[in-house]
C-alpha positions as a LaTeX table, in Angstrom:
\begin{tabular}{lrrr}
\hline
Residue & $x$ (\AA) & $y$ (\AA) & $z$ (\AA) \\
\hline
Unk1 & 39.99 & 6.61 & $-16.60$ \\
Unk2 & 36.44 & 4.78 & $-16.94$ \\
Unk3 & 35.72 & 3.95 & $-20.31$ \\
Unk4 & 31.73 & 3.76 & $-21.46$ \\
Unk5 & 32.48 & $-0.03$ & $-21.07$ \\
Unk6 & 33.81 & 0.33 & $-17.98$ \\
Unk7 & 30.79 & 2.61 & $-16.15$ \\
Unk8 & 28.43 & $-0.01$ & $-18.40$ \\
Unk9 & 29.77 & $-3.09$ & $-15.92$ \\
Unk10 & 30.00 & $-0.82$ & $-12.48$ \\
Unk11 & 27.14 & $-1.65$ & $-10.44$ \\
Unk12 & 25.87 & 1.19 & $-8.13$ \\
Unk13 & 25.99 & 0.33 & $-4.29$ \\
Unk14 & 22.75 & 2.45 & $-2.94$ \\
Unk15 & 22.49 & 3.69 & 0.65 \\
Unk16 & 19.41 & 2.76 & 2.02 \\
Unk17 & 18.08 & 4.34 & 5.06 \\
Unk18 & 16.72 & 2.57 & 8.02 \\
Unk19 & 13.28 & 3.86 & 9.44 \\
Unk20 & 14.88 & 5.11 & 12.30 \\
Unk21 & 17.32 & 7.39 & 10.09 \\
Unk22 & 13.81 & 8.19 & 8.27 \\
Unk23 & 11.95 & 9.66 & 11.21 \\
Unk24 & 15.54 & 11.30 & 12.25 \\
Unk25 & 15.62 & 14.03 & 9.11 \\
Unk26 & 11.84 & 14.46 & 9.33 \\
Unk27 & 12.50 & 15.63 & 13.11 \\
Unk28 & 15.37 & 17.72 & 12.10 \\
Unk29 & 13.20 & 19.31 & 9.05 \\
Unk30 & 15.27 & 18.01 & 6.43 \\
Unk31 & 11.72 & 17.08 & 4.47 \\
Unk32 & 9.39 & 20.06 & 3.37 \\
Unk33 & 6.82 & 19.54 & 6.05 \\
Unk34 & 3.82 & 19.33 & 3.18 \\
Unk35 & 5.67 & 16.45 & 1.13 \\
Unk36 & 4.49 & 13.29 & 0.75 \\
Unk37 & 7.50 & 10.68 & 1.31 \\
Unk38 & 7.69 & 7.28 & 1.72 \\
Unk39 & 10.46 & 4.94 & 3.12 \\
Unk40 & 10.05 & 1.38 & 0.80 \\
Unk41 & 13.15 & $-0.80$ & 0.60 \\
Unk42 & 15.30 & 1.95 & 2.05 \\
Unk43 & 14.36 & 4.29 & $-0.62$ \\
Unk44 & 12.74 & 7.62 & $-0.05$ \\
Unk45 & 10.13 & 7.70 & $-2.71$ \\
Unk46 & 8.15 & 11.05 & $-3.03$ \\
Unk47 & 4.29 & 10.32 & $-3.18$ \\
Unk48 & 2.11 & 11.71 & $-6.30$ \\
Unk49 & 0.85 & 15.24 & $-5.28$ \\
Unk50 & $-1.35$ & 16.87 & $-5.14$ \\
Unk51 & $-4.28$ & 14.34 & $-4.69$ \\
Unk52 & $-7.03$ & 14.09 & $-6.86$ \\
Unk53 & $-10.91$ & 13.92 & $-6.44$ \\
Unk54 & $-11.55$ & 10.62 & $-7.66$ \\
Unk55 & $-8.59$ & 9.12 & $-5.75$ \\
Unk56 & $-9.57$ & 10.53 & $-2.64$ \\
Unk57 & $-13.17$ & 9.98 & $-2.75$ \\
Unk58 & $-11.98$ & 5.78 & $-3.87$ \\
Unk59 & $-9.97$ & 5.93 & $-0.23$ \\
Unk60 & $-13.29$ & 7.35 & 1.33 \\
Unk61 & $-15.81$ & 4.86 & 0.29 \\
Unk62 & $-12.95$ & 2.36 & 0.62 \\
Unk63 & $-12.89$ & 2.90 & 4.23 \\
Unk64 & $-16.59$ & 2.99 & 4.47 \\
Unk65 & $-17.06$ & $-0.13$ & 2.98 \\
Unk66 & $-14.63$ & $-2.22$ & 5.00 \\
Unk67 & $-15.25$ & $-0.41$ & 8.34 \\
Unk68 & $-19.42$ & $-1.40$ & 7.73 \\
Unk69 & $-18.33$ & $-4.78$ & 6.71 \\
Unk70 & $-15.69$ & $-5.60$ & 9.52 \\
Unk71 & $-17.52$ & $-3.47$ & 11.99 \\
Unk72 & $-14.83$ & $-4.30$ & 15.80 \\
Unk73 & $-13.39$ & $-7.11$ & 13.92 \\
Unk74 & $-10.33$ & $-5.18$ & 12.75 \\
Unk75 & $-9.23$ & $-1.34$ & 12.56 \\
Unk76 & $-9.35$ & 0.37 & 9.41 \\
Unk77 & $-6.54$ & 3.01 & 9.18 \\
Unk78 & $-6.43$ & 5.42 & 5.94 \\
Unk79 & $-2.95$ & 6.53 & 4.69 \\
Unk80 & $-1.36$ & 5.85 & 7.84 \\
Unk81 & 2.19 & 4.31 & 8.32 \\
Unk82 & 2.87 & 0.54 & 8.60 \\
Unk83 & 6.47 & $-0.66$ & 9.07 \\
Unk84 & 7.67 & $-3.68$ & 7.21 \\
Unk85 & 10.83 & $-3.81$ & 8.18 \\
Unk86 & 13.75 & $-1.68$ & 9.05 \\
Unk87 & 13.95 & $-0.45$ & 5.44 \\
Unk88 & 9.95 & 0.11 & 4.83 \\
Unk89 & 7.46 & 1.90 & 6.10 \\
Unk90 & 4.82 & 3.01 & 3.55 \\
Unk91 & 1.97 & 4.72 & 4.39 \\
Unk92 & $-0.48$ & 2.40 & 1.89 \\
Unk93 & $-4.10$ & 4.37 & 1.10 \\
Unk94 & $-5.99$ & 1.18 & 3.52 \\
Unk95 & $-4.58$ & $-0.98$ & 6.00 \\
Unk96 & $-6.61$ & $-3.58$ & 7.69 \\
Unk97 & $-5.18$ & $-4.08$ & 11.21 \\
Unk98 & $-5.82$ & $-5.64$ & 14.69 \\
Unk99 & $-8.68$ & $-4.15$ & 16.26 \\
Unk100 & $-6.56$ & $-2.16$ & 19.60 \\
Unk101 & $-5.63$ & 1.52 & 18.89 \\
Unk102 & $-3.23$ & 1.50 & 22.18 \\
Unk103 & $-1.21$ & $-1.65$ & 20.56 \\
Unk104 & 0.08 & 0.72 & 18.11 \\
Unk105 & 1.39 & 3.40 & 20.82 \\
Unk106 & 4.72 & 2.85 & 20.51 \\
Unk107 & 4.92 & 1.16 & 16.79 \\
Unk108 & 3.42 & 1.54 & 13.50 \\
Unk109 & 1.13 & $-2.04$ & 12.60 \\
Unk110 & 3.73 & $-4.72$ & 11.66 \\
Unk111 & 3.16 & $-7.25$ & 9.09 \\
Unk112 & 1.94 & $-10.10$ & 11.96 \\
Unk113 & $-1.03$ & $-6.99$ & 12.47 \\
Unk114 & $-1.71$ & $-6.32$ & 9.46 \\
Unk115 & $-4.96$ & $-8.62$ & 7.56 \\
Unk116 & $-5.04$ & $-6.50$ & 4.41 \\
Unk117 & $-3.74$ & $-3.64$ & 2.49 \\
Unk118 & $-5.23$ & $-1.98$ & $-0.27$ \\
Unk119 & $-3.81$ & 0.82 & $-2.77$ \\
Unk120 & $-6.23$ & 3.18 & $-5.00$ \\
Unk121 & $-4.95$ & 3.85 & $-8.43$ \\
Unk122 & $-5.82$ & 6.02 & $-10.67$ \\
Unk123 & $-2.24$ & 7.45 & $-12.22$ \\
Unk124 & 0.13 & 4.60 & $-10.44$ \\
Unk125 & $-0.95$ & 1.57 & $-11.70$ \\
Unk126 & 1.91 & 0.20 & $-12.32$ \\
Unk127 & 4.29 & 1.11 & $-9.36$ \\
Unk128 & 1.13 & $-0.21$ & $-7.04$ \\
Unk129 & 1.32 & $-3.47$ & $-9.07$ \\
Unk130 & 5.15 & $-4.16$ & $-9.41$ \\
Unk131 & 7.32 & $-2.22$ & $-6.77$ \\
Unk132 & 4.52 & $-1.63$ & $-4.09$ \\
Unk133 & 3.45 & $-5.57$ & $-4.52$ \\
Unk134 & 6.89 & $-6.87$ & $-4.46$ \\
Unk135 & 7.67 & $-4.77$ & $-1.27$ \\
Unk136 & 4.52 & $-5.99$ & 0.54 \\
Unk137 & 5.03 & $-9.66$ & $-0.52$ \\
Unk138 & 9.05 & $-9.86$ & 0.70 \\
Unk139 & 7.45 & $-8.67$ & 3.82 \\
Unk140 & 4.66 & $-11.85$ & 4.07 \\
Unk141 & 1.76 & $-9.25$ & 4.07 \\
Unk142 & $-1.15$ & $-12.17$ & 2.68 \\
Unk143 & $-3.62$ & $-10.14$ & 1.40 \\
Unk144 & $-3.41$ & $-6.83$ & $-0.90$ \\
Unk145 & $-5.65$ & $-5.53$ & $-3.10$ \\
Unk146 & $-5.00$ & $-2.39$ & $-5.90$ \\
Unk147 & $-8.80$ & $-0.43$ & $-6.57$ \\
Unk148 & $-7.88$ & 0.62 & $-10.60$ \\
Unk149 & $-10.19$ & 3.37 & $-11.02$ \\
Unk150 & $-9.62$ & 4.06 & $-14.74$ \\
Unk151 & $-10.37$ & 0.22 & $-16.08$ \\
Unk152 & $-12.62$ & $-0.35$ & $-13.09$ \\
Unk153 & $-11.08$ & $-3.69$ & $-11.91$ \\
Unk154 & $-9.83$ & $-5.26$ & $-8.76$ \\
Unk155 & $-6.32$ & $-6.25$ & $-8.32$ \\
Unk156 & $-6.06$ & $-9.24$ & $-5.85$ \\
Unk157 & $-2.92$ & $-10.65$ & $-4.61$ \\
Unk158 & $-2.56$ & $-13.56$ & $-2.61$ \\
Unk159 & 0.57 & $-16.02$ & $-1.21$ \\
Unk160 & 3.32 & $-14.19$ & $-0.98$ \\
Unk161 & 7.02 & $-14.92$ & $-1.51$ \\
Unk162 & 10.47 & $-13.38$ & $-1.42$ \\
Unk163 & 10.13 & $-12.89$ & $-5.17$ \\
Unk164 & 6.37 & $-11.72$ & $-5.49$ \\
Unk165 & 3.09 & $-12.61$ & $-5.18$ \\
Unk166 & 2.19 & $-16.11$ & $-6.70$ \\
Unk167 & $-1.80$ & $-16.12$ & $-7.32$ \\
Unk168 & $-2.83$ & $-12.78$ & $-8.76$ \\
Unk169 & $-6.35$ & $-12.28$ & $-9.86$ \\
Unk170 & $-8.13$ & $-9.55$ & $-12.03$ \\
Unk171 & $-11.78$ & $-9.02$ & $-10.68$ \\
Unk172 & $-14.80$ & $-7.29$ & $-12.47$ \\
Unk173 & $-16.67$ & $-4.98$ & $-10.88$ \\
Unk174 & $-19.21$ & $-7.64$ & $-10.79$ \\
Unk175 & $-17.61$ & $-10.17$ & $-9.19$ \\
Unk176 & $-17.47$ & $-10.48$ & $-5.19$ \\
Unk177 & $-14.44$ & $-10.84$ & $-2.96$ \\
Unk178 & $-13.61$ & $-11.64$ & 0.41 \\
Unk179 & $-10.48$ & $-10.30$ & 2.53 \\
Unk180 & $-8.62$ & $-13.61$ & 3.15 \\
Unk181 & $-8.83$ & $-13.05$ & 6.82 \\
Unk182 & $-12.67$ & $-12.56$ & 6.75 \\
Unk183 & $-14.01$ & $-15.26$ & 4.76 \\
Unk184 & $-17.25$ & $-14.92$ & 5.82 \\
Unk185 & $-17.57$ & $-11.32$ & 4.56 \\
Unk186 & $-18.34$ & $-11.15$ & 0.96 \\
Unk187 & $-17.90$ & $-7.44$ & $-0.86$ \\
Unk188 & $-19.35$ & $-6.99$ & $-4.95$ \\
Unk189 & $-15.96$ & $-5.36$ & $-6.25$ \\
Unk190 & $-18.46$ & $-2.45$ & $-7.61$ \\
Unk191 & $-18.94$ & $-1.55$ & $-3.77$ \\
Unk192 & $-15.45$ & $-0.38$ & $-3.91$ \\
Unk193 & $-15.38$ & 1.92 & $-7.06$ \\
Unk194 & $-16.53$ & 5.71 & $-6.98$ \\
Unk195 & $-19.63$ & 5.33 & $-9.62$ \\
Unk196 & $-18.58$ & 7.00 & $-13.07$ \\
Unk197 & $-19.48$ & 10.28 & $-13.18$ \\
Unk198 & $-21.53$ & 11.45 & $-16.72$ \\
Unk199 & $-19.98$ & 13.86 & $-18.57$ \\
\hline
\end{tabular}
């Protein structure tokens, strides 16, 4: 008989499912086809629905932004899937790829594609800056970035490790960034927040 002590010391043993095993119960309808899933670490995670103006319209100018600055030096894909590994593939709100649509015929953008990813938050802070950012740094991605609409600040994080992201910066909306892969293209962090609307 298991004893509170006893279920206190048993550790669960999850099931995680591949990406292949993924894309296998979307074909065989197992997922509502209008929800939002994601596979990260072998977890289905269900995406925040339904999606609000000022979150959409901070993935908009996002892509505006980059695809101006970048212009045929790189691909920028909105809420598309990337895969990770054979646990993970999130579909992040910007990903920053190598500039070839037909590379990506038979594969989502792995992490050797992939120069920056970028999440907009306006009610997941947090999982954007702990689970989301641990997933993407196990997987070596060098450059992410989380657009926090409500406080109006950049998140920047940079060298990854198997345990997280080492150098992690807080930017003002004054302050000007560069993707790590395009040094030479400077953005004011303002560029990449929706102006605040008046009441």
């Amino acid at each position: 008989m298991l004893t509170a002590e006893s279920t206190t010391n048993t550790t669960l043993n999850l099931r995680l499912w591949t990406v292949a095993e993924y894309h296998r119960m979307a074909e065989l309808g197992i997922f509502p086809p209008d929800e939002r899933l994601e596979l990260i670490n072998g977890q289905i995670i269900k995406k925040m629905s339904p999606q609000g103006t000022p979150h959409a319209t901070g993935i908009r100018l996002l892509q505006i932004v980059l695809s101006n600055c970048l212009g045929e030096q790189a691909l920028v894909q909105t809420q598309l899937p990337i895969k990770l590994h054979n646990y993970s593939e999130p579909e992040p709100d910007i990903a920053v790829v190598k500039n070839d649509v037909l590379l990506y015929l038979q594969h989502h953008p792995q992490p050797d594609e992939i120069y920056l990813l970028v999440e907009v938050a306006d009610t997941t802070l947090k999982t954007d800056c702990t689970l989301k950012a641990n997933e993407y740094a196990q997987a070596a991605i060098a450059d992410y970035w989380v657009v926090d609409l409500n406080n109006r600040k950049l998140h920047v994080f940079r060298q990854p490790t198997a345990t997280g992201y080492q150098n992690q910066q807080v930017l003002e909306p004054e302050t000007m960034v560069s993707p790590l892969a395009f040094p030479h293209i400077t953005i004011k962090v303002e560029q990449l927040l929706p102006p605040v609307m008046p009441f």
